[in-house]
DODORO-499138 format. One record per residue (C-alpha): x, z, y. Coordinates in pm, whole numbers, padded with zeros to 5 digits, always signed. Layout:
BEGIN
XZY/...
// end
This chain:
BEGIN
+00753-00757-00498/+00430-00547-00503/+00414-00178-00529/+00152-00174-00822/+00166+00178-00876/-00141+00347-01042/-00160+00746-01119/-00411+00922-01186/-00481+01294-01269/-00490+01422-01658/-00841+01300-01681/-00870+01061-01983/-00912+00696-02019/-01221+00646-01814/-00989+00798-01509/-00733+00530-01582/-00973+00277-01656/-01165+00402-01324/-00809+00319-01127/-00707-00002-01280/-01083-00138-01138/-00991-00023-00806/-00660-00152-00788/-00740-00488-00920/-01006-00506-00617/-00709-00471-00357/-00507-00714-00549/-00758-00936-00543/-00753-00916-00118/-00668-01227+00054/-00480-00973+00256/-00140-00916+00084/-00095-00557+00292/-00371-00443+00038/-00257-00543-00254/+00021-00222-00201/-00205-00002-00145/-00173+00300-00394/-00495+00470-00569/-00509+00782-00730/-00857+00966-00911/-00897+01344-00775/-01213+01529-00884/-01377+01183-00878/-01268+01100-00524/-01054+00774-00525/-00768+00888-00288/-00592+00555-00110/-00234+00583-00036/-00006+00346+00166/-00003+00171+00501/-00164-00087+00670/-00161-00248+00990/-00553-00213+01171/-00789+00035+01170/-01030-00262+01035/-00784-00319+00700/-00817+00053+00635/-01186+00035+00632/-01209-00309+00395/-00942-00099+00186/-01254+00144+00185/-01545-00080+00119/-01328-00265-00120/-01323+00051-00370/-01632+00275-00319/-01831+00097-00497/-01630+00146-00825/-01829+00315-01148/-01656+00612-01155/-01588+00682-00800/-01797+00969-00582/-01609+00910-00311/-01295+00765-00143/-01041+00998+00056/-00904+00728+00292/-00540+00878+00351/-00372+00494+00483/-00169+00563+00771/-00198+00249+01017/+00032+00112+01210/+00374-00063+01193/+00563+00002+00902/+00864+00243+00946/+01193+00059+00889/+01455+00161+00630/+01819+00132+00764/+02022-00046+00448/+02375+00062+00431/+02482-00251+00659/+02253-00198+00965/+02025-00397+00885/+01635-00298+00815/+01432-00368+00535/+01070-00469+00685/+00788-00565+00477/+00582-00803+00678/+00192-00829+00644/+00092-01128+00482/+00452-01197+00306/+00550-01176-00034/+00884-01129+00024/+01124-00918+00284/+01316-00986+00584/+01650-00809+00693/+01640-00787+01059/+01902-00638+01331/+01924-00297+01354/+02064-00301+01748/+02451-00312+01588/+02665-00557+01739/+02900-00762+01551/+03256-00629+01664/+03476-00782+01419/+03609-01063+01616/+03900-01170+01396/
// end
């Protein structure tokens, strides 16, 4: 599951319209990490939310939307890196990995001490 989240600031249609454009680029990405990637229209600066995993995805996130009518300029605000994990209730971690469309659970250092 994507996050397709769109906002955008009290603006009007053309702001909406403005961040539906930009978001379908990064959906269009052969890079699924992209295609999560949030967008929000400030002052008409595209601000880009989210994470990705190189320096060189957060710059094709970038390119990929500063060209959109609309846009003045983009406020690059992805954090890169490896995505934090989210301890589930069981010990296990939900991790979203880059190029997946779905998630894996994976040990979160708990041993198994019910024996029987």
């Amino acid at each position: 599951m994507h996050n397709d989240e769109v906002t955008y600031s009290n603006r009007g249609p053309s702001a909406a319209a403005t961040v539906a454009v930009a978001q379908q680029r990064l959906h269009a990405s052969p890079y699924h990490v992209l295609r999560d990637v949030q967008c929000e229209l400030r002052d008409d600066s595209l601000v880009l939310r989210g994470h990705v995993s190189s320096f060189y995805l957060k710059q094709l996130a970038q390119e990929m939307v500063r060209k959109v009518d609309g846009v003045r300029g983009v406020v690059n605000t992805l954090e890169v890196g490896d995505r934090p994990q989210m301890p589930l209730a069981n010990g296990t971690c939900h991790v979203r990995s880059e190029g997946s469309q779905g998630s894996t659970e994976a040990s979160h250092g708990r041993a198994d001490t019910d024996r029987g």
